[in-house]
DRENMARMAR-19180 format. One record per residue: residue number from 1; residue in three letters; z, y, x of N, C-alpha, C, CB in turn. Coordinates in steps of 0.2 Angstrom, whole numbers, plus 2048, in hexadecimal, padded with zeros to 3 digits. Each point is the difference from the previous one (the first is absolute). Glycine has a CB too. Example, Ala and Ser with C-alpha at 12.3 -4.5 7.8 and 13.67 -1.06 7.14 Angstrom:
// residues 2
<site 1,'ALA',<827,7E4,842>,<800,806,7FC>,<800,806,804>,<806,7FA,7F7>>
<site 2,'SER',<7F6,80B,807>,<801,806,804>,<803,805,7FC>,<7F6,7FD,806>>
END
This chain:
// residues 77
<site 1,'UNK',<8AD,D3F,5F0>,<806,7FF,7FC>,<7FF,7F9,7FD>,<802,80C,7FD>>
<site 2,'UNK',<806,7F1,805>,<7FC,7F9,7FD>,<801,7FE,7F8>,<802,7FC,80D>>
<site 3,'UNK',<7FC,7FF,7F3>,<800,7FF,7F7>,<806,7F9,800>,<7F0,803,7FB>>
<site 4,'UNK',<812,7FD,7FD>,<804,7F9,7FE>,<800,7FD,7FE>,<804,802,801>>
<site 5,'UNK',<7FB,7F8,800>,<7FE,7F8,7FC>,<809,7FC,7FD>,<7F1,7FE,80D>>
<site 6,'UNK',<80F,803,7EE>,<805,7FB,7FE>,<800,7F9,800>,<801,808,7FD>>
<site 7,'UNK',<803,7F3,806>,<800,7FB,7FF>,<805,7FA,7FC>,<7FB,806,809>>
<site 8,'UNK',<807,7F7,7F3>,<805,7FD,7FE>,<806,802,802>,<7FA,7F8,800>>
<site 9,'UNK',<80C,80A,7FF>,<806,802,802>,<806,7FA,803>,<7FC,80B,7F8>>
<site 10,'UNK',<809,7F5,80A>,<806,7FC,7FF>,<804,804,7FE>,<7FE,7F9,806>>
<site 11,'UNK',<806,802,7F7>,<807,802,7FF>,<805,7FB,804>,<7FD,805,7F4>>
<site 12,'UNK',<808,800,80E>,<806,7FC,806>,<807,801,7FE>,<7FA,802,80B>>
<site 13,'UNK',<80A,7FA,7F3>,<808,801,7FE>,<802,7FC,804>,<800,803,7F3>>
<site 14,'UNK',<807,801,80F>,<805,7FC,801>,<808,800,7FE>,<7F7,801,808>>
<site 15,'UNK',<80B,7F9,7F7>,<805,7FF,7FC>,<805,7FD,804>,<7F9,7FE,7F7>>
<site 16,'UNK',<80E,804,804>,<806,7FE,804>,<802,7FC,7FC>,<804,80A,806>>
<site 17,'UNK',<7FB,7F0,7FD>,<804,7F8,7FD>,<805,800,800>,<7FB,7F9,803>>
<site 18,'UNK',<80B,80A,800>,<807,800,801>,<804,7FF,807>,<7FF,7FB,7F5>>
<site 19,'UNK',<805,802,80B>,<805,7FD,805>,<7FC,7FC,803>,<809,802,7FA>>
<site 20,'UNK',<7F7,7FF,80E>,<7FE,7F8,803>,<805,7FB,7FF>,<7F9,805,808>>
<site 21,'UNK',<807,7F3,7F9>,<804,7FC,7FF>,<804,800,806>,<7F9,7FB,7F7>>
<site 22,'UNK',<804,808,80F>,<805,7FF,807>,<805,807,800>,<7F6,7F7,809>>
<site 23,'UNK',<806,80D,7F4>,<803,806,802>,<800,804,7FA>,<7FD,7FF,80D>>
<site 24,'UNK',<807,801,7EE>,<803,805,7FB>,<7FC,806,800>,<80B,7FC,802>>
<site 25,'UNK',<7F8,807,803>,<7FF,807,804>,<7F8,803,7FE>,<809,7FD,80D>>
<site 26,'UNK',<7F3,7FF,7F5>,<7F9,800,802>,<7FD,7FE,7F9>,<800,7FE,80E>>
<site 27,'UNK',<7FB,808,7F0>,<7FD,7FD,7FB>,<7FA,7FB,801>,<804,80A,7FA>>
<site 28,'UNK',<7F7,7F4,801>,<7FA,7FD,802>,<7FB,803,7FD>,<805,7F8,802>>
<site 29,'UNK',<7F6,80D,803>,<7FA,803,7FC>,<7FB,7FB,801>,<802,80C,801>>
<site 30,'UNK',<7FA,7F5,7FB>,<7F8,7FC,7FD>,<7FB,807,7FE>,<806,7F2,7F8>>
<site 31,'UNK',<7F4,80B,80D>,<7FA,803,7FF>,<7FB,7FC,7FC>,<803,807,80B>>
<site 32,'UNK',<7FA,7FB,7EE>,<7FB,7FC,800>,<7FA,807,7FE>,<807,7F2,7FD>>
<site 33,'UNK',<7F3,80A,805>,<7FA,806,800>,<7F9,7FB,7FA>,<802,807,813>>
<site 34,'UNK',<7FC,7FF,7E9>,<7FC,7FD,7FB>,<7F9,805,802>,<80C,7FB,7F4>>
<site 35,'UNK',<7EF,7FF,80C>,<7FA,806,801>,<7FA,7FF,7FC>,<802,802,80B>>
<site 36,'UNK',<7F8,7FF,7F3>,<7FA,800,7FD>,<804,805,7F9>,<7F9,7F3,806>>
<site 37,'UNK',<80C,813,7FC>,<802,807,7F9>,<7F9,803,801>,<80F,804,802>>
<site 38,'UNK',<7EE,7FD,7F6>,<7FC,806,801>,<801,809,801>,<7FB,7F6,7FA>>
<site 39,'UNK',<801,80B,80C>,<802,807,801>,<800,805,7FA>,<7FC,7FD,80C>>
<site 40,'UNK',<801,802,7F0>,<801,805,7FA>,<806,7FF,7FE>,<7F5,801,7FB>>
<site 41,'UNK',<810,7FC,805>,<806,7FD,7FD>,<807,806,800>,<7FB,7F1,805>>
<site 42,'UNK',<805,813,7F9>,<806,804,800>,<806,7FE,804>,<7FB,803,7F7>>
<site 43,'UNK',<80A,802,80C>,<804,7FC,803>,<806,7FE,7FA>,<7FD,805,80C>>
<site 44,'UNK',<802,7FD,7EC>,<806,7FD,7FE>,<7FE,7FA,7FE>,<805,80A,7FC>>
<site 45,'UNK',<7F3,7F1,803>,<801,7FC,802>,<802,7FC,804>,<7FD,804,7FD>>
<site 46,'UNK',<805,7FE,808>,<803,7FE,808>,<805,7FF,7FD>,<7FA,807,80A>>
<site 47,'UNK',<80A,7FC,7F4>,<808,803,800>,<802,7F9,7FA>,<801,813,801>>
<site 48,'UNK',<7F9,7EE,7F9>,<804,7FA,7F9>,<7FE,7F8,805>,<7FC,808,7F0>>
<site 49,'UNK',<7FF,7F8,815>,<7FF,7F8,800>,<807,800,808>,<7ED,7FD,7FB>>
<site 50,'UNK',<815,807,809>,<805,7FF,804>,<806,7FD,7FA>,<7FB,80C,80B>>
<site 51,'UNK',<806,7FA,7F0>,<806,7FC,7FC>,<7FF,7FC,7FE>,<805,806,7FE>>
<site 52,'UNK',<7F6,7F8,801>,<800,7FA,7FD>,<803,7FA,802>,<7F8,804,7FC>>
<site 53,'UNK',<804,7FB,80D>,<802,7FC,804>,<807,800,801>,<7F7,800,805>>
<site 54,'UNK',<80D,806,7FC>,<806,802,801>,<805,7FC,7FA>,<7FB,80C,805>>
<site 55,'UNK',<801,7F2,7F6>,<806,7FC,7FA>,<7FD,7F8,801>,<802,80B,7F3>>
<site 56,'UNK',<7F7,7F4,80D>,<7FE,7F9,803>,<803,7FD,805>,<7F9,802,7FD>>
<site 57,'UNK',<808,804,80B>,<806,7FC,804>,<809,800,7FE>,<7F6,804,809>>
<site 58,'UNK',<80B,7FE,7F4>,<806,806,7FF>,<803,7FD,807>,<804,801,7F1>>
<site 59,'UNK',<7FA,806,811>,<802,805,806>,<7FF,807,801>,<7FF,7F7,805>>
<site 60,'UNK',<804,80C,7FD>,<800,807,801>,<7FA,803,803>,<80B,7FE,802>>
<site 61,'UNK',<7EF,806,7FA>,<7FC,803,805>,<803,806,805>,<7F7,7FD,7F8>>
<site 62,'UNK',<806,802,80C>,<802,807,806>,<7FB,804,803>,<80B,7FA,804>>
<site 63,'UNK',<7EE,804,7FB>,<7FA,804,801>,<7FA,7FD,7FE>,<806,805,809>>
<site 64,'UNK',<7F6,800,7F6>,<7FB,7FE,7FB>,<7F9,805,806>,<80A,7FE,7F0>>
<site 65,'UNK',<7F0,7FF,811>,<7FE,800,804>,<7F7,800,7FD>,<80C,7FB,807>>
<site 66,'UNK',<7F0,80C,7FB>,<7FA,7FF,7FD>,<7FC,801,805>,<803,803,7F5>>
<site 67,'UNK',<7F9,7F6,80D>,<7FA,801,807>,<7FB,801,7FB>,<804,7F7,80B>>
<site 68,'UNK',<7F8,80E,7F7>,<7FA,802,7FF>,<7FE,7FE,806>,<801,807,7F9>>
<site 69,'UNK',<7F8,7F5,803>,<7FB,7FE,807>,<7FA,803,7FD>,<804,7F3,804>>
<site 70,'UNK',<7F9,811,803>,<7FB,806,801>,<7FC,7FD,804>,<806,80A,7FE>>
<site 71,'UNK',<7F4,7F9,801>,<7FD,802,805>,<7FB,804,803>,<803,7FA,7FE>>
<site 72,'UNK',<7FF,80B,807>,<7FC,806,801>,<7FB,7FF,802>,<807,806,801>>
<site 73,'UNK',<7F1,7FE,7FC>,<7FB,7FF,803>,<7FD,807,803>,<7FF,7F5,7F9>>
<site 74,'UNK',<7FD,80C,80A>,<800,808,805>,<7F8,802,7F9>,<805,7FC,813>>
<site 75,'UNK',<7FC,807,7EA>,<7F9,804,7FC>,<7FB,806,804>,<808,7FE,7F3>>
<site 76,'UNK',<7F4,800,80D>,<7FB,804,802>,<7FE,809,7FD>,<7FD,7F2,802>>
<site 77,'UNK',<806,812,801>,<7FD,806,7FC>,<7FA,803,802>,<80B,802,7FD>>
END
């Protein structure tokens, strides 16, 4: 069975800026990704530092994204 090693996490949002300037129609999403999150960090954590960005960019969030970085190692029984 293997075992789990936690590593730093990220967080990934992506936002809707609005309207493009050629095309009305089409909005404009932005991805940005923030890492060295410690993994003990709860996800409402996650949820208040996403809104936060969400009023720092003022734009719309539309997904909010939690990479856990693992690593499986194989334990010996």
């Amino acid at each position: 069975m293997p075992e789990r090693t936690n590593y730093q996490d990220t967080l990934r949002m992506r936002f809707n800026m609005g309207p493009g300037p050629d095309d009305p129609e089409t909005d404009i999403l932005r991805t940005r990704s923030y890492t060295r999150i410690k993994p003990d960090a709860d996800d409402a954590h996650f949820w208040h530092l996403a809104k936060g960005f969400e009023k720092l960019f003022d734009a719309s969030l539309v997904n909010i994204y939690r990479v856990l970085h693992v690593e499986l190692v194989e334990v010996e029984q």
